[in-house]
C-alpha positions as CSV (number, residue, x, y, z in Angstrom):
1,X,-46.9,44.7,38.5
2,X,-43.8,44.7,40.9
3,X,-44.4,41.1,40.7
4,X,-43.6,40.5,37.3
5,X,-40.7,43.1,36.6
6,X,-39.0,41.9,39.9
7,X,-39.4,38.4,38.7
8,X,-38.0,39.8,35.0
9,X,-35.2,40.9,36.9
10,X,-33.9,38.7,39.3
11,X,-34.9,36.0,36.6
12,X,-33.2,37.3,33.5
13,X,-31.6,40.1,34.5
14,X,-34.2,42.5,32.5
15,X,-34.6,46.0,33.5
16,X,-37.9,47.6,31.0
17,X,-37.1,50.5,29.9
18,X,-40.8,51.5,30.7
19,X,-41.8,50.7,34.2
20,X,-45.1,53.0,34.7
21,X,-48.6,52.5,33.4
22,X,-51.5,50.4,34.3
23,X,-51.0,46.3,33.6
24,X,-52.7,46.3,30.9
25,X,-50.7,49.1,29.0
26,X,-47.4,46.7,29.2
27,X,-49.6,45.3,25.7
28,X,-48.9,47.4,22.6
29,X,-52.5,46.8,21.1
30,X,-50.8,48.7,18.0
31,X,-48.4,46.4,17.5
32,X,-48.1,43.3,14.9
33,X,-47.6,39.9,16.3
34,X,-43.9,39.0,16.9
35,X,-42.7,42.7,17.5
36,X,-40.7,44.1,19.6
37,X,-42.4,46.0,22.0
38,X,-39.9,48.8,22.7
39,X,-41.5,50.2,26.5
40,X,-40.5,46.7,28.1
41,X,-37.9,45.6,25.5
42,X,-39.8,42.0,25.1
43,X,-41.3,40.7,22.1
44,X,-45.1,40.8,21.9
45,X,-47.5,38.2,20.6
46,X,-51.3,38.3,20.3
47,X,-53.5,35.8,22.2
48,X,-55.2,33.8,19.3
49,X,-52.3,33.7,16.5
50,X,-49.5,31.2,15.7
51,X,-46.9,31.7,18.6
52,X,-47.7,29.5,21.5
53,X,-47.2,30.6,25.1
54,X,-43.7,29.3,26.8
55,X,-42.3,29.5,30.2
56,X,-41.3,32.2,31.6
57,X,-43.6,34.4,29.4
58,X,-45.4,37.5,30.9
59,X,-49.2,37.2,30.1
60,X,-51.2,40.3,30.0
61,X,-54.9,40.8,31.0
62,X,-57.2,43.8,29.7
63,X,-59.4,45.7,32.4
64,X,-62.9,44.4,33.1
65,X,-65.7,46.0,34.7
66,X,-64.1,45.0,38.4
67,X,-60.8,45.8,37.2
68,X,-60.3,48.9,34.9
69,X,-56.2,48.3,35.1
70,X,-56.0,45.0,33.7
71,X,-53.4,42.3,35.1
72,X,-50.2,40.5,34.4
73,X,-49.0,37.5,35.3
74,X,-46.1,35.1,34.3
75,X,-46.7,31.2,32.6
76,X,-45.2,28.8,34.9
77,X,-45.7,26.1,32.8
78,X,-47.2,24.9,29.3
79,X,-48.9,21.9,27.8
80,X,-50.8,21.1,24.6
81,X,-53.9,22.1,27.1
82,X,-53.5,24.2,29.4
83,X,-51.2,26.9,31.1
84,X,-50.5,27.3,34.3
85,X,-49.7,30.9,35.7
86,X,-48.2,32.5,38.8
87,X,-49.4,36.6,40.0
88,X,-49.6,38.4,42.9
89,X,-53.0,40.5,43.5
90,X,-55.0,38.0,41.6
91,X,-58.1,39.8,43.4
92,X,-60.8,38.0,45.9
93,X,-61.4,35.0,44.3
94,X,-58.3,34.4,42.6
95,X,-55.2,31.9,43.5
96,X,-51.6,32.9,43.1
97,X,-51.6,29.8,41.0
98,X,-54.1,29.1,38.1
99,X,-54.4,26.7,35.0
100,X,-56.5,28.2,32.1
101,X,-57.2,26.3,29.0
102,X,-54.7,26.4,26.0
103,X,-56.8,25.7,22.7
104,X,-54.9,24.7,19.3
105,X,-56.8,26.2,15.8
106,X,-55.0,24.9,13.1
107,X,-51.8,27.1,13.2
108,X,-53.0,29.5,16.1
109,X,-52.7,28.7,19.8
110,X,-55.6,30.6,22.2
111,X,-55.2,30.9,25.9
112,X,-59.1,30.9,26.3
113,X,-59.5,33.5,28.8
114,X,-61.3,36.7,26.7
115,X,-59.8,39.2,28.7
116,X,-55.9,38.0,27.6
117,X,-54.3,40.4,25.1
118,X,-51.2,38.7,24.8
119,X,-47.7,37.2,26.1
120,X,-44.5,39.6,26.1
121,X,-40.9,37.5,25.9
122,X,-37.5,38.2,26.1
């Protein structure tokens, strides 16, 4: 996590108000779509609706059987198809670098990964 908020720093000069709590609590499952998410002061958007990932967006990853924390990682870049993301501690078989497919449903954009809850944004 020191990963991302030092990168939210030094990138945009964001300080979250909120800096404590597992990865995956930085996603407000109580949230609507599109709100601001007042712990990190970011926007939040939920994996599978109408806002598609961008840039510079903090992803974040619920906990797994191998991982009760969850994860977080920032988009690096976007296409039509994919996203590619950058994170630190991506566990034994991870990269620091990874693509995962991007999948367009009419109006809603899915990062198809089943363990993403969302993206947060300034």
């Amino acid at each position: 996590m020191e990963f991302v908020k030092r990168y939210y720093y030094l990138h945009y000069h964001h300080r979250m108000p909120d800096t404590y709590g597992h990865a995956k609590a930085f996603f407000d499952k109580k949230l609507s779509n599109g709100s601001l998410n007042t712990a990190r002061a970011l926007f939040q958007y939920t994996n599978g609706d109408h806002v598609k990932p961008q840039k510079g967006d903090l992803l974040v990853f619920d906990s797994y059987i191998l991982n009760p924390y969850g994860h977080v990682a920032i988009v690096s870049r976007v296409t039509d198809s994919n996203i590619e993301i950058i994170q630190q501690n991506p566990g034994p078989w991870g990269k620091s670098r990874a693509c995962i497919e991007l999948q367009r449903n009419g109006k809603s954009w899915q990062i198809k990964n089943n363990r993403i809850l969302g993206w947060l944004r300034k």
